[in-house]
N, C-alpha and C positions, 0 to 999 in steps of 0.2 A: 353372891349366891349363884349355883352354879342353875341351869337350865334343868327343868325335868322331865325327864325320858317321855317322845312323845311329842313335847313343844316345841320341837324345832320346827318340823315341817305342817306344813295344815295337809290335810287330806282333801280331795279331791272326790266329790261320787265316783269321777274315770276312774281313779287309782285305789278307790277303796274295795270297788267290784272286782277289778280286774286280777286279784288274785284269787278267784273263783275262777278264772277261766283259762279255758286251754288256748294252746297257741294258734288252733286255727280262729276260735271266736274272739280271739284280741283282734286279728285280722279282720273279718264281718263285724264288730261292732267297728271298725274304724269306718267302715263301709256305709255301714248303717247310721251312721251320725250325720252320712252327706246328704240323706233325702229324705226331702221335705213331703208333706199331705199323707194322707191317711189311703190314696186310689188301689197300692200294692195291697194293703194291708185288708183294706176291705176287699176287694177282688180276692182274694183268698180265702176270707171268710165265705165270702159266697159258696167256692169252687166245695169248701170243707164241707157247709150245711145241704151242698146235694149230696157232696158225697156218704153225709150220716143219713139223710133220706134214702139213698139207693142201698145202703148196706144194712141200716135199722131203722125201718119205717115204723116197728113199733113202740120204737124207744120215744117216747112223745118227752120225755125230760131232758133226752140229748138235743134233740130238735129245738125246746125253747129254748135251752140254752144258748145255743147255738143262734138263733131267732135273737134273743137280747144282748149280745155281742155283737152282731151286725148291725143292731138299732144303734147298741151306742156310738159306735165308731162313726156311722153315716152323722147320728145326731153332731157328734163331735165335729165331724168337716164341717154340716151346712150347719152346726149352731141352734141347733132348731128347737124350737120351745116345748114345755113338756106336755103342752097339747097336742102337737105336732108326733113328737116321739110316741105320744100311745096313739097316735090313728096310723104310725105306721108299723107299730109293733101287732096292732089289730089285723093290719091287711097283710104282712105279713106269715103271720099266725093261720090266717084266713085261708090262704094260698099251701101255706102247710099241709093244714088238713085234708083238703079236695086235694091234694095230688098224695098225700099220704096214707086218705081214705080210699085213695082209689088203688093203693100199690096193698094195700094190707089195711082190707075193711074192717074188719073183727076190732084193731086196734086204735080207729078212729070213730068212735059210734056216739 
């Protein structure tokens, strides 16, 4: 019997994704497969959640979002238990509002 179209080769996630992508991102995921932790990644979340603070203080939906993508990722590094994760997604949040109350009161009341 002969083989069916398909079964020859196994696919690979690399190789299944990868014709989704252009030739420069075949490049940076090769890039991006060498480095290890989460510090790049959270460091830019951060840089993003002021940046949504300084352009849309009112946007209180962008901001927790924004607020629970940073938790997770931190939670993700240090592991951190889900008591952990909501006291810092509180203080967080906390911080949010006193500098977002103070940038645009009307829409932190």
């Amino acid at each position: 019997m002969g083989m069916m179209a398909g079964q020859g080769k196994k696919r690979t996630p690399r190789n299944f994704y990868q014709a989704a992508l252009t030739e420069a991102e075949k490049l940076l995921l090769s890039e991006a497969e060498e480095m290890e932790g989460l510090d790049e990644e959270i460091a830019l979340l951060r840089l993003r959640l002021r940046q949504a603070l300084q352009e849309h203080p009112e946007n209180t939906e962008l901001l927790l979002k924004g607020v629970a993508m940073l938790v997770k990722a931190v939670a993700t590094k240090y592991r951190l238990s889900p008591a952990a994760k909501q006291n810092l997604t509180e203080a967080i949040t906390q911080v949010l509002k006193e500098v977002g109350g103070a940038l645009y009161p009307e829409g932190f009341e």
